[in-house]
N, C-alpha and C positions, 0 to 999 in steps of 0.2 A: 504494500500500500504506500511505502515512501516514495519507491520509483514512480508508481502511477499521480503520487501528487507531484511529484517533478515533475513530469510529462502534462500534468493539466496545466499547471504554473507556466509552461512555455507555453502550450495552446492560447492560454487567456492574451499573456502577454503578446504574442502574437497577433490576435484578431483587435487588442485594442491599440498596436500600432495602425489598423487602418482605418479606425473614428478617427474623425477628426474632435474637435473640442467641440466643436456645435452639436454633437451626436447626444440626445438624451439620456441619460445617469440612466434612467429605467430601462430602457432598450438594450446599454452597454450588461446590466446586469444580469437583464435576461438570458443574453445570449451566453454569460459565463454561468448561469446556472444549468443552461443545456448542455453546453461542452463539459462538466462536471459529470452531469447526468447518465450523459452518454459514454461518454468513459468507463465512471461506474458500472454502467451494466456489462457493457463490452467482458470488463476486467473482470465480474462475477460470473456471469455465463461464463468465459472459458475455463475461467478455475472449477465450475462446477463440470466442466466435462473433463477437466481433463483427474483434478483430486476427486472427484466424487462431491456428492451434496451437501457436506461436512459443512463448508462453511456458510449455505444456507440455513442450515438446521440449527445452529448457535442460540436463537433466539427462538424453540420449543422446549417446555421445560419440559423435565423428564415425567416417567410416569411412577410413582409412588404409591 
C-alpha cells in the first residue's frame, strides 16, 4: 500500500500540473478522488486474484 500511494501521489501531481489556476478547487478534487478510487480497486482486485480473498475478508468478524 506504500508503493501504490506513491504511485497515486505522482498520478495527482501529474493531472494537477494540467489545471490551470482558474480550474475549480471542487473539480480538481474530484478528479483526485477518482484517481485514488480507481487505483484502489485496481490494486485490490489483483491482490484478491492473485493472494486469495484474505485481504477482503479483514473486515468479517469471525464466527463464535
Amino acid at each position: 500500500m506504500f508503493l501504490l500511494s506513491g504511485f497515486i501521489g505522482l498520478c495527482i501531481s501529474g493531472i494537477n500540473n494540467l489545471f490551470t489556476y482558474e480550474t475549480d478547487f471542487l473539480l480538481q478534487c474530484i478528479v483526485g478522488m477518482l484517481i485514488v478510487l480507481l487505483c484502489e480497486r485496481i490494486f485490490i482486485c489483483r491482490w484478491n486474484i492473485v493472494e486469495g480473498p484474505g485481504l477482503s475478508a479483514m473486515c468479517i468478524l469471525p464466527d463464535d
